[in-house]
ZAPADO-524453 format. One line per field, with one value per residue (C-alpha): residue in one letter; x, y, z; chain. Coordinates in steps of 0.2 Angstrom, whole numbers, plus 5000, padded with zeros to 4 digits. Layout:
N
residuo	(A; ...) .
u	(X; ...) .
v	(Y; ...) .
w	(Z; ...) .
cadena	(A; ...) .
***
This chain:
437
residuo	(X; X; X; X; X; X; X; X; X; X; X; X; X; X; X; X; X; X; X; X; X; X; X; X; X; X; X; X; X; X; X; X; X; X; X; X; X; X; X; X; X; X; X; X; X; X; X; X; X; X; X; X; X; X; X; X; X; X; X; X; X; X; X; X; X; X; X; X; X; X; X; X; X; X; X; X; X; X; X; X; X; X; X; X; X; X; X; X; X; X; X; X; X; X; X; X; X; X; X; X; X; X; X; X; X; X; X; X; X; X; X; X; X; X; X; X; X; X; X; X; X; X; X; X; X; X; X; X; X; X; X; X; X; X; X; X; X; X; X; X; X; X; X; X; X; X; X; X; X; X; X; X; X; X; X; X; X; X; X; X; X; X; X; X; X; X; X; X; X; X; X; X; X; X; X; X; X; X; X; X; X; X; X; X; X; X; X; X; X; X; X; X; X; X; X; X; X; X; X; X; X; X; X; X; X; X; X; X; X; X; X; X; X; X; X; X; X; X; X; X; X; X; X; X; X; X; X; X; X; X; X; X; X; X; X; X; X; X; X; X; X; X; X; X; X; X; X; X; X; X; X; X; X; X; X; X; X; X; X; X; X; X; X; X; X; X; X; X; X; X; X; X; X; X; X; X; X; X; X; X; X; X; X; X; X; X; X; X; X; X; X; X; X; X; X; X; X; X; X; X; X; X; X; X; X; X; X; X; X; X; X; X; X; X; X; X; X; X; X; X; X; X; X; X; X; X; X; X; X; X; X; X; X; X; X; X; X; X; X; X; X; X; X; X; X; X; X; X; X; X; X; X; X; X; X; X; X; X; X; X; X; X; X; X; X; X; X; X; X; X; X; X; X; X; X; X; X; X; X; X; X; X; X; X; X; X; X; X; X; X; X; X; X; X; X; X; X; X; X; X; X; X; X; X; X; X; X; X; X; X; X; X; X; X; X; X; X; X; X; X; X; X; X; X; X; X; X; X; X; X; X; X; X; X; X; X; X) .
u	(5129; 5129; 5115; 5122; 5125; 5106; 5100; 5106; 5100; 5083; 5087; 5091; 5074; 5063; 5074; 5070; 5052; 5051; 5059; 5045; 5030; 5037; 5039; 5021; 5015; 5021; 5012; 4996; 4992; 5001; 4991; 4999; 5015; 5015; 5009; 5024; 5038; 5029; 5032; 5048; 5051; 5043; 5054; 5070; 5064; 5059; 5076; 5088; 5075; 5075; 5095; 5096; 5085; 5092; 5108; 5118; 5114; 5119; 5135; 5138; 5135; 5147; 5161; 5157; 5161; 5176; 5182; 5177; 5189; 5203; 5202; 5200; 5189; 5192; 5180; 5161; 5149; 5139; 5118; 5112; 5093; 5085; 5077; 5081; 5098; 5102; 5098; 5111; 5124; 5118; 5119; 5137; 5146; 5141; 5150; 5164; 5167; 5163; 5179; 5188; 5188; 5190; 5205; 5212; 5210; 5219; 5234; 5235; 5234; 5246; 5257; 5255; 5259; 5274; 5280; 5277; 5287; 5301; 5303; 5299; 5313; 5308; 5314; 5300; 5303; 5290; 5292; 5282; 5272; 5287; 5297; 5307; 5313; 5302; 5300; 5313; 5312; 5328; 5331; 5329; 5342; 5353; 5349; 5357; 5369; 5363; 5357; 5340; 5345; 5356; 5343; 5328; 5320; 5331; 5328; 5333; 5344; 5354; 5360; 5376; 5372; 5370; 5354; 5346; 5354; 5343; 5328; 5328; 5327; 5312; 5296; 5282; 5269; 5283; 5296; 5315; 5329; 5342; 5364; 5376; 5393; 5392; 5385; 5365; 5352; 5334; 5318; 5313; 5294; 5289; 5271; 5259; 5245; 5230; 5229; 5217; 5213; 5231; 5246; 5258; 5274; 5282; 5296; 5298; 5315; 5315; 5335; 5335; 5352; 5351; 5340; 5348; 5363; 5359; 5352; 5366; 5379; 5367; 5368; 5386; 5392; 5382; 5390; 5407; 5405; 5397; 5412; 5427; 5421; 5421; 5436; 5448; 5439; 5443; 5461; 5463; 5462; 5471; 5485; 5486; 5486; 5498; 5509; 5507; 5510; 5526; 5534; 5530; 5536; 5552; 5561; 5558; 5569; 5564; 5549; 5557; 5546; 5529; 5533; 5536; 5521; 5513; 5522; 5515; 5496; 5500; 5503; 5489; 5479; 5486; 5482; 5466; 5464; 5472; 5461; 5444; 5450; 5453; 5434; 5430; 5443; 5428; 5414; 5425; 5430; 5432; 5422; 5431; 5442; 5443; 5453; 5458; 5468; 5478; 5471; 5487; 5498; 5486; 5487; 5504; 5509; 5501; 5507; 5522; 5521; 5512; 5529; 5537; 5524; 5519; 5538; 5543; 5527; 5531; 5516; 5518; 5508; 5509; 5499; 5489; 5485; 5473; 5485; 5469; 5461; 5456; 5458; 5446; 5439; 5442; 5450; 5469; 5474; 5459; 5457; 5474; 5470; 5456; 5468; 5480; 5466; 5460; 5479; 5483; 5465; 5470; 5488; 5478; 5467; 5482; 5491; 5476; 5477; 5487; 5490; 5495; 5509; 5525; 5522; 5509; 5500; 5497; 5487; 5483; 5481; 5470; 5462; 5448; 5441; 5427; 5434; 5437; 5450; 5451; 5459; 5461; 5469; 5469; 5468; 5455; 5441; 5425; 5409; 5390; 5389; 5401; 5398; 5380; 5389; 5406; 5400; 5391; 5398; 5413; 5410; 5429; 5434; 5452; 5453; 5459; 5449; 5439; 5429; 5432; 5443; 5427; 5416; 5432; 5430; 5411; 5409; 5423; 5420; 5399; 5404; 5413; 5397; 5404; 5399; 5407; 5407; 5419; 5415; 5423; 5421; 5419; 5436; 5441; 5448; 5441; 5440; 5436; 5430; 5426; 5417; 5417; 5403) .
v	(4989; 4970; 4960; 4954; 4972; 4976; 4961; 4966; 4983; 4975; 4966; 4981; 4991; 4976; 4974; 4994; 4992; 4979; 4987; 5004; 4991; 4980; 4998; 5006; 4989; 4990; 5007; 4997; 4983; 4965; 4957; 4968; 4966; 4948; 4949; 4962; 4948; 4936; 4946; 4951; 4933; 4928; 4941; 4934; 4917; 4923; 4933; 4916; 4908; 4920; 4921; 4903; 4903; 4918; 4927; 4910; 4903; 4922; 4921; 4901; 4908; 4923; 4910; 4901; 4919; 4920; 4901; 4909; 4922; 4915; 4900; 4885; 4873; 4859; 4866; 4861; 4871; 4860; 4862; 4875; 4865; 4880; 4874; 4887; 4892; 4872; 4873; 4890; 4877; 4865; 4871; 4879; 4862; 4857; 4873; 4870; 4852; 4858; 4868; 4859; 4845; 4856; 4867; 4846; 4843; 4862; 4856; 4839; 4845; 4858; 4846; 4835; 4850; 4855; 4835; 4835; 4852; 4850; 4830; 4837; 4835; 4852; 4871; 4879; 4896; 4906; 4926; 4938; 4954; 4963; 4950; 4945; 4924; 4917; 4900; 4888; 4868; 4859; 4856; 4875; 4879; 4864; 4872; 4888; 4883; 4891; 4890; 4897; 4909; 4915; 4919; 4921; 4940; 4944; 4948; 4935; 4947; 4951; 4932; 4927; 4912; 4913; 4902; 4915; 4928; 4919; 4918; 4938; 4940; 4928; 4940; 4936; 4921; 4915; 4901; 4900; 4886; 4892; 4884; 4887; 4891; 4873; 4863; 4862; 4865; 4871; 4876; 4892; 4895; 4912; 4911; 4916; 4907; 4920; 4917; 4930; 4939; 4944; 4935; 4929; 4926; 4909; 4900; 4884; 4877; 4860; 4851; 4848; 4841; 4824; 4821; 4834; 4828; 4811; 4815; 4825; 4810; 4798; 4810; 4814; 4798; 4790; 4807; 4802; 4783; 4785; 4800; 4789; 4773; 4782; 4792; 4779; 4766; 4782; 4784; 4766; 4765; 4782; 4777; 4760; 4768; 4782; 4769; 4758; 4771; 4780; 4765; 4761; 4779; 4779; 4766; 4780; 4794; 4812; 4806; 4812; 4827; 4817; 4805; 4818; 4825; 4806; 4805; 4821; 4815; 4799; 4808; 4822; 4805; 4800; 4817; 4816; 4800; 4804; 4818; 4808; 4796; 4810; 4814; 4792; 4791; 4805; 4795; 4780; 4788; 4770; 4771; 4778; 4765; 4774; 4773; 4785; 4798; 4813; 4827; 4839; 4825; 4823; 4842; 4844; 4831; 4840; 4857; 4850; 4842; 4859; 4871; 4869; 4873; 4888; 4894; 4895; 4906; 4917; 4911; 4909; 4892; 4892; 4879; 4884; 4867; 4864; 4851; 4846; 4840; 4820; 4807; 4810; 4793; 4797; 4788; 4796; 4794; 4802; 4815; 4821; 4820; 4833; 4844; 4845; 4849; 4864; 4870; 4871; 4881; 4894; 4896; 4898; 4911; 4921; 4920; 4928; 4941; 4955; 4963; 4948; 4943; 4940; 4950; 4945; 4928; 4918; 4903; 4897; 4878; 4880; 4863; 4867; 4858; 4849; 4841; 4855; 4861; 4876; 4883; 4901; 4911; 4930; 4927; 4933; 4928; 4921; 4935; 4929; 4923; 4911; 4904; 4898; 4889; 4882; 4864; 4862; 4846; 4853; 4872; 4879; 4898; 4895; 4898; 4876; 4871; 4854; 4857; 4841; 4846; 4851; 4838; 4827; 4835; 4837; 4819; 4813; 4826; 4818; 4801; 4807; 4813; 4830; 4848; 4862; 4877; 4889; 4908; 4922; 4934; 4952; 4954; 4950; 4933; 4916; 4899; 4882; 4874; 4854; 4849; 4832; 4823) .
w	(5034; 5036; 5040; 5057; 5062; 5056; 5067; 5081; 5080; 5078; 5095; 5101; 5098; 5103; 5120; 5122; 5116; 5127; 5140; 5139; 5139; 5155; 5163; 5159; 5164; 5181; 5184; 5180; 5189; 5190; 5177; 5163; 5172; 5169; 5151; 5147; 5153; 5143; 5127; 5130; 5133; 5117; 5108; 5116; 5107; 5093; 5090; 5094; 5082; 5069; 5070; 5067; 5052; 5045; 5050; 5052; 5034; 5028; 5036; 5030; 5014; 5016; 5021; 5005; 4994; 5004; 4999; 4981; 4982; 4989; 4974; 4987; 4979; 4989; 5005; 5008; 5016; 5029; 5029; 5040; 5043; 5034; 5015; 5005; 5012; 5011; 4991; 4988; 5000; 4988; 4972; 4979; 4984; 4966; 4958; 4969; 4964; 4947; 4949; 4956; 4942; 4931; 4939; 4942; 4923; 4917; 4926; 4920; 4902; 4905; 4915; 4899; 4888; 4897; 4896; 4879; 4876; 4885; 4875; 4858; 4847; 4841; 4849; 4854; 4860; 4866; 4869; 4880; 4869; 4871; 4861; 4878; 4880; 4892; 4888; 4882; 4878; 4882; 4863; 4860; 4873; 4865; 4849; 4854; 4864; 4877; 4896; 4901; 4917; 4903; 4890; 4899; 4898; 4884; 4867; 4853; 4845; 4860; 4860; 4856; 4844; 4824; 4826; 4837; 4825; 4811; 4820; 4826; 4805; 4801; 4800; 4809; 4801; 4789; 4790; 4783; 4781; 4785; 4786; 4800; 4800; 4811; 4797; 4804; 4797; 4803; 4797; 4808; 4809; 4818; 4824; 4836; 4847; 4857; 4875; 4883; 4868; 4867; 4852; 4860; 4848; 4846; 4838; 4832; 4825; 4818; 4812; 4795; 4796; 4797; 4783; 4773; 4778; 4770; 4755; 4751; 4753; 4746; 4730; 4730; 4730; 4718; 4707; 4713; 4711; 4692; 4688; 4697; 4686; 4669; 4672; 4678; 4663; 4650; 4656; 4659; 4640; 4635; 4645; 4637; 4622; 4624; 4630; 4614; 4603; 4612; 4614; 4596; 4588; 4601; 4589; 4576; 4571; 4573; 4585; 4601; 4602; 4599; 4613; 4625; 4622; 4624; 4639; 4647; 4641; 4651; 4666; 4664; 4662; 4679; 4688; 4683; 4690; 4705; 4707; 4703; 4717; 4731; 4727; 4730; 4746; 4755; 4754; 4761; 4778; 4788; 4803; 4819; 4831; 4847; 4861; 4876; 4867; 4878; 4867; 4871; 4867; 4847; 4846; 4851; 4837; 4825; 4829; 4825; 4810; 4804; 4811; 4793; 4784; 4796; 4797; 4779; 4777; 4794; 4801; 4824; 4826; 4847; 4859; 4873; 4884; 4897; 4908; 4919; 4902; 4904; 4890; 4877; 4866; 4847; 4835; 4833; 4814; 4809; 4820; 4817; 4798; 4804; 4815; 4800; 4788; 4800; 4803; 4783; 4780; 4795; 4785; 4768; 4776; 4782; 4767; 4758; 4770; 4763; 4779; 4789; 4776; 4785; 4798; 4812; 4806; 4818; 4823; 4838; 4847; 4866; 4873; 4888; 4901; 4895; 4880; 4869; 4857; 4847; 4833; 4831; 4818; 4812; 4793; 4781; 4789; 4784; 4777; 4781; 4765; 4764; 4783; 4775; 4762; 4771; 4774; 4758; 4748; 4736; 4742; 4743; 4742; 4733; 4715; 4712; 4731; 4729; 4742; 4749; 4765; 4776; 4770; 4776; 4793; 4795; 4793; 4803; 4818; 4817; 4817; 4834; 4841; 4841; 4838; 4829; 4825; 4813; 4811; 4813; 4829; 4830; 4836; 4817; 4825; 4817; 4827; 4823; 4840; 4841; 4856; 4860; 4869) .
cadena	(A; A; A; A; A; A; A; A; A; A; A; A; A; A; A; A; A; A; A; A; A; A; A; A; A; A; A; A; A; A; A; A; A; A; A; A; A; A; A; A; A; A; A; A; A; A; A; A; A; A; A; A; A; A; A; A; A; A; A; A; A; A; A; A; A; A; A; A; A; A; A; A; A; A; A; A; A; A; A; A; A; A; A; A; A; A; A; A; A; A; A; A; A; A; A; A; A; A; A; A; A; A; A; A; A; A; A; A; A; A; A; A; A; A; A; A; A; A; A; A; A; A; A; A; A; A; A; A; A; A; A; A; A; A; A; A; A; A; A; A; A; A; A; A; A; A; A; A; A; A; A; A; A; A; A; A; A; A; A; A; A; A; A; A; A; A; A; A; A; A; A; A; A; A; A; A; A; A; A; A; A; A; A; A; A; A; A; A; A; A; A; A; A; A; A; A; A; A; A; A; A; A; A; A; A; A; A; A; A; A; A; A; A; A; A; A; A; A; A; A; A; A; A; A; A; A; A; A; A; A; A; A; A; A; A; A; A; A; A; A; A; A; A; A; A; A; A; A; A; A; A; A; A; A; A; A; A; A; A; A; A; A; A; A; A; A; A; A; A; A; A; A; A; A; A; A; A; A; A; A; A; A; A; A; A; A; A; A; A; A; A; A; A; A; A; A; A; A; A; A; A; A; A; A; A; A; A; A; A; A; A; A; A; A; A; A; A; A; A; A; A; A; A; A; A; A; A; A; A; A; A; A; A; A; A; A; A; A; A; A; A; A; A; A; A; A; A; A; A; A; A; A; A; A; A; A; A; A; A; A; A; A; A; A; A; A; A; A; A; A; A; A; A; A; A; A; A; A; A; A; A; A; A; A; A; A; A; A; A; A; A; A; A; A; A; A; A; A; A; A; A; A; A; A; A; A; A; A; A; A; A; A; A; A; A; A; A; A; A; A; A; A; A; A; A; A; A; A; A; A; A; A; A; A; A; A; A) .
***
């Protein structure tokens, strides 16, 4: 029972002894009488007094252990006038305000935190104990092409992105590099961090690609620039010389056959010069002059400059346009340089295909709303492996490929601001998809 309760059953026995004493008094004389109101009345008094001094700090205290519970620590309790119930108040306003700074300086860290987070240039990913999304920084969600009500309360492996596909593979406490298909790269690191005795998991994912990017073009074209300058030096003087010598045996008889076989060095020497430049024309892309471009009207161009090629092969190249598409800014020559580069892969890849051959090849042309084409084909496809490896400097999977066709198009489609992906889909189909920004 509480002590208000127990008070006022004290009230009550005293009223009662009282009550029998006032009574026996009576029987007695007037004298006792009087004394018997007298007491009562001195226990009245002393009951208000006593209440004062003791049931009223109990309960000020009590509403103090009900502002604990309910976590507001921006109340006070007053001074009740009694010394050591004013030093429990006391020494309570101080916890309180003790809490309270401290509960202020929790949420300004953590505000500071989520700030820093959500500007980090890295992903962070953090998962419940069950291995469910529950936390995503912008840059994670742009990482995996993603939106958060999308994601959240999933596990990585149920979503549809070859980053998140990477990351449900890298083991707990380690960290992987690892290529896309859409020319990134990203050091994974799977970690965990203890929040109330409990690990939760975590994922950070850093882009590599830039710097990678960077060295890699740094390195191939010093390669190509030291290559291209001997080569064309060498042949220069081969030529030169070949030429000297067949003009100087063709006024001699019987020296027919050796000249032809001068002639046909000249032009192997010509090829190979030819070929060294192709590699020297990558690493001089001219930077992009854009202007408003109607991307159906690009991409209908180059579907038909691609139908011969497409036709004589029995290959169906058909257009599928989005008419509410705006003008995009690019610059036209040399995105239709990339389109056509695309088109000819799709129609290499079908033709490897032994089951499409002249019979249901197809590639297909589709533009969407915002800013988007794609190019889809049913050819070979491309394995795990080889998506890994498809934007690496002079990777090609044709027997004579230079692998200088998607290094064209990664670095004209980046200097465009856009992003791009090429794999191929369960559904066996394989799409190149340029987004532009």
């Amino acid at each position: 029972m509480r002590i208000k309760g127990l008070f006022f059953i004290l009230v009550f026995l005293l009223l009662a002894l009282g009550g029998i004493l006032l009574f026996l008094s009576s029987q007695l004389n007037t004298l006792f009488f009087y004394i018997g109101e007298g007491l009562i009345l001195f226990i009245l008094i002393y009951l208000v007094f006593f209440y004062r001094k003791l049931v009223k700090p109990l309960n000020t205290i009590g509403s103090g252990m009900d502002l604990l519970r309910e976590q507001d620590f921006s109340s006070r309790l007053s001074p009740v006038g009694q010394y050591e119930a004013d030093r429990v108040v006391n020494v309570f306003n101080r916890m309180m305000e003790q809490l309270k700074n401290e509960r202020l300086r929790l949420r300004e860290q953590n505000h500071f935190l989520d700030l820093l987070i959500n500007a980090s240039p890295m992903g962070v990913i953090i998962t419940t104990l069950d291995d469910d999304l529950s936390q995503l920084n912008p840059m994670a969600l742009k990482m995996l092409g993603v939106r958060l009500e999308d994601v959240q309360g999933k596990k990585m492996k149920e979503i549809d992105s070859p980053l998140a596909m990477e990351l449900a593979n890298v083991p707990k406490g380690e960290t992987t590099t690892v290529r896309l298909n859409d020319s990134n790269i990203y050091r994974c690191t799977h970690s965990s961090f203890i929040d109330h005795g409990f690990q939760h998991p975590f994922f950070l994912v850093e882009s590599l690609t830039d710097e990678v990017m960077k060295a890699e073009k740094k390195a191939y074209e010093k390669v190509i620039r030291m290559i291209a300058h001997e080569v064309n030096n060498t042949t220069a003087g081969i030529t030169s010389t070949l030429d000297t010598v067949e003009q100087a045996l063709s006024t001699e008889e019987g020296m027919d056959d050796i000249c032809d076989v001068m002639r046909v060095c000249t032009e192997r020497c010509f090829s190979m010069s030819r070929f060294i430049t192709r590699f020297a024309d990558v690493v001089k892309i001219p930077e992009p002059t854009v202007s408003p471009v109607n991307l159906n009207d690009l991409a209908f161009t180059c579907k038909r400059f691609m139908e011969g090629m497409c036709n004589d092969r029995h290959i169906k190249l058909r257009m599928e346009p989005d008419e509410s598409l705006k003008d995009v800014m690019l610059d036209a020559a040399l995105f239709e340089q990339v389109l056509v580069n695309i088109i000819k892969n799709a129609v290499e890849s079908i033709e490897t295909d032994a089951e499409s051959i002249g019979t249901d090849g197809e590639i297909i042309i589709r533009t969407l709303s915002p800013a988007t084409i794609e190019i889809t084909d049913n050819g070979k496809g491309i394995n795990k492996e080889t998506e890994a490896k498809l934007f690496s400097p002079f990777f090609s999977t044709k027997p004579n490929g230079q692998g200088i066709g998607l290094i064209f198009i990664r670095e004209v489609l980046m200097r465009h601001g856009c992003t791009f992906s090429l794999r191929t889909y369960a559904d066996g189909l394989t799409k190149f998809q340029i987004v532009f920004p």
